[in-house]
N, C-alpha and C positions, 0 to 999 in steps of 0.2 A: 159450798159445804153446808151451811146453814139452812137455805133454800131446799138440800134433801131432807135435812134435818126438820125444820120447822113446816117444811109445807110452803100453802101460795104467801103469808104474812105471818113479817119477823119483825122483832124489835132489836135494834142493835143502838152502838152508842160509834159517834165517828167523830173523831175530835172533842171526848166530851160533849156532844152536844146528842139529844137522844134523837133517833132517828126510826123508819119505818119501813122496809122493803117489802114492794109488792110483786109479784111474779106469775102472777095471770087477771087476763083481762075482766074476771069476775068478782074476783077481789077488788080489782082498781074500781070499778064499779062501785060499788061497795063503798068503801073507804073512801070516794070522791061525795056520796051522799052522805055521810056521817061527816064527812070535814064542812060539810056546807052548814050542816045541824048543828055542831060543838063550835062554828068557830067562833061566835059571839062569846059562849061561856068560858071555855075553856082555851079559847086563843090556837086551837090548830090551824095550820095552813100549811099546806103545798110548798114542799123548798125544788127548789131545783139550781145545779151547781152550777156556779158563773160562768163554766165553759159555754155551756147549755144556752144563757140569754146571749151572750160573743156571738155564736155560732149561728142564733135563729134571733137574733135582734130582743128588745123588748120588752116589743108591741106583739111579737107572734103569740099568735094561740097555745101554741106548745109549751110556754111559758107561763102561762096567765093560770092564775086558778079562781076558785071563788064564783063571785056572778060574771065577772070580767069573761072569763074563760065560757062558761054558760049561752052569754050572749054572741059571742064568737063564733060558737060551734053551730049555734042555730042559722046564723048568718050563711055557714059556708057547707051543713050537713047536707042538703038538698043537688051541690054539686056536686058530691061525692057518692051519690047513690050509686047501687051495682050499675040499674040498668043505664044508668047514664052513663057511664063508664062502657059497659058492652056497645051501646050505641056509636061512642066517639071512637074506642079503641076495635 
């Protein structure tokens, strides 16, 4: 309901605790460059709910944010390209 409401980025509060939902991949974009910017200043970081690390360990990328996350992606972005994909599959 909010997400029609507010668009790709919302603020909301869940347990007291302030939170941030993103709901398109340009926004998350986005808001992954400004969390790498503020996070020294202003202590933002990337939560994700303990289901999340149970489910994908964590060490996984999916999990990680920050440089952690950064270094990760570059690691593993080159396996994931289209054409390597069309080629394998």
């Amino acid at each position: 309901m909010r997400a029609k409401q507010y668009r790709d980025v919302f603020k909301t509060n869940i347990f007291a605790k302030p939170n941030v939902f993103v709901t398109s991949e340009e926004s998350l974009a986005l808001l992954g460059k400004e969390e790498s910017r503020t996070r020294a200043t202003k202590g933002t970081e990337a939560f994700f709910p303990p289901h999340h690390q149970a489910l994908f360990g964590p060490n996984s990328l999916l999990v990680q944010s920050g440089q952690t996350h950064d270094e990760l992606r570059r690691l593993i972005q080159p396996s994931l390209s289209l054409n390597l994909m069309i080629a394998v599959y």
